[in-house]
C-alpha positions in Angstrom: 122.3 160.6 237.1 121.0 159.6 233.6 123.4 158.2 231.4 122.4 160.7 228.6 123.5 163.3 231.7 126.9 161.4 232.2 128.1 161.5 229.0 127.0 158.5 227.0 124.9 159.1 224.2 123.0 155.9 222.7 123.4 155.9 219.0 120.2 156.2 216.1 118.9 152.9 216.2 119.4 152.0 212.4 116.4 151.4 210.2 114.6 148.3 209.0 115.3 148.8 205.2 118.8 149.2 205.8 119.2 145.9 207.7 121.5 143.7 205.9 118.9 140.4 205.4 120.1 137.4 204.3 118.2 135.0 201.9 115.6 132.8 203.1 116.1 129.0 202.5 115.2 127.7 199.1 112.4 124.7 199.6 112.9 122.1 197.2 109.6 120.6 195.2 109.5 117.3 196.3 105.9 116.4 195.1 105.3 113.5 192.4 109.1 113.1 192.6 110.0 108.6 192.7 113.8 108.9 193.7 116.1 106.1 192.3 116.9 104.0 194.8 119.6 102.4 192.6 122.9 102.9 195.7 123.2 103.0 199.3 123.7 106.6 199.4 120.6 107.8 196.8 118.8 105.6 199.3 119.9 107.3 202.1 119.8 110.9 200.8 116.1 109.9 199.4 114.7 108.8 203.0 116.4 112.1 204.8 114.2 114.3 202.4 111.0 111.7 203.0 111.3 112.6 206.5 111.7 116.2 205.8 109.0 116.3 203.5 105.9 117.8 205.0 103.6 115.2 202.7 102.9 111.9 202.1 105.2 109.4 200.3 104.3 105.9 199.4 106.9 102.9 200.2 106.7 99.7 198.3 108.7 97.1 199.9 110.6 94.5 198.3 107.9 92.3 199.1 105.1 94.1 196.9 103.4 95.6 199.6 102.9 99.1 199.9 102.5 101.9 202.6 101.3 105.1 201.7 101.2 107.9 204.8 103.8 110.1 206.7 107.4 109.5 207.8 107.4 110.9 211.4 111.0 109.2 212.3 114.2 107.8 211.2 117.5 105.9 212.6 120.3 106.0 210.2 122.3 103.2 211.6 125.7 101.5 209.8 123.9 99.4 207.0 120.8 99.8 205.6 119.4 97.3 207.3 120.2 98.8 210.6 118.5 102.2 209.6 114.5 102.5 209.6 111.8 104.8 209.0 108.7 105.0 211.3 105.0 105.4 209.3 101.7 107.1 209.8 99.9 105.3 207.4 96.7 106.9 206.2 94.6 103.8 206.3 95.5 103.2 210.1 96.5 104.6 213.3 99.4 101.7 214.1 102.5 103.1 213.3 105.2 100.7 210.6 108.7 100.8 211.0 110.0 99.4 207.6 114.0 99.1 207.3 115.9 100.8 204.8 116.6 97.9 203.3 113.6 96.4 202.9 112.2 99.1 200.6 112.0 98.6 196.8 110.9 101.9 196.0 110.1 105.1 197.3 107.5 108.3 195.7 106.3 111.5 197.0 102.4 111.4 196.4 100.6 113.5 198.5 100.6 117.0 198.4 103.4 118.9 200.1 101.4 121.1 203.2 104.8 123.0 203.7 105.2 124.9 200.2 104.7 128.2 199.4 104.7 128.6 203.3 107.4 130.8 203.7 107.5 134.1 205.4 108.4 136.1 202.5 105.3 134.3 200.6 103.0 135.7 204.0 104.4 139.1 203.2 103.7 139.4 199.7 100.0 138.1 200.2 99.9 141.1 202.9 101.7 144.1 201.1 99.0 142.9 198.0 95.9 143.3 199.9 97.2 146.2 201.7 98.0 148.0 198.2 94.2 146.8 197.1 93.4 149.1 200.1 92.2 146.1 202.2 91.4 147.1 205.7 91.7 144.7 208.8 94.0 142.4 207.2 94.7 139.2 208.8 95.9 136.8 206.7 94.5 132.9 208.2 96.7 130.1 207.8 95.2 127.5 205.1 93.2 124.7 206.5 94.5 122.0 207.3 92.4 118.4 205.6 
């Protein structure tokens, strides 16, 4: 016996425009921006959104050296000088670890790959082309350099 012939009936299923849909998270710009570094906790704070930034940042230690590539990794330990960040730097394939502490200041100079990315930014390119009457649409993801 079906269940539609026991008695239970399966209700409408509801439709996609009247799904409740929540809003999609906001990405900060980040590019060009040189954080102060001026307390613990802007230092901090600064480095967490390095790592999260989808670019390159350049580091200048207290030292006057700089590195200029990707932050792949972080340990946030007690003190700053416990708590490191891990480089790909573009001029090499060794990877740097540089301590918190040991960083003088920090910039977001290379161009963020992860903005404009989002999905809602895929569907307007789509609903656009398919309102130019574009057949075959397949939108391709940007090359990468």
């Amino acid at each position: 016996m079906t269940g539609k012939a026991a008695g239970q009936v399966h209700p409408e299923p509801t439709p996609p425009d009247a799904l409740e849909v929540s809003p999609g998270w906001e990405h900060e710009k980040l590019e060009g921006w040189v954080p102060a570094l001026a307390s613990e906790e802007e230092t901090r704070k600064a480095l967490e959104k390095a790592f999260d930034y989808r670019g390159d940042v350049t580091i200048r230690r207290k030292d006057g050296t700089t590195v200029e590539g990707y932050i792949f990794d972080r340990k946030s330990g007690p003190t700053l000088a416990e708590s490191l960040v891990r480089v790909l730097p573009q001029t090499s394939n060794q990877r740097v670890m540089i301590a918190y502490s040991d960083i003088a200041a920090l910039a977001f100079t290379g161009r963020d790959t992860a903005a404009g990315k989002s999905w809602e930014a895929w569907v307007k390119k789509y609903v656009e082309k398919k309102a130019a009457g574009e057949k075959h649409i397949g939108l391709e993801p940007e090359r990468l350099e």
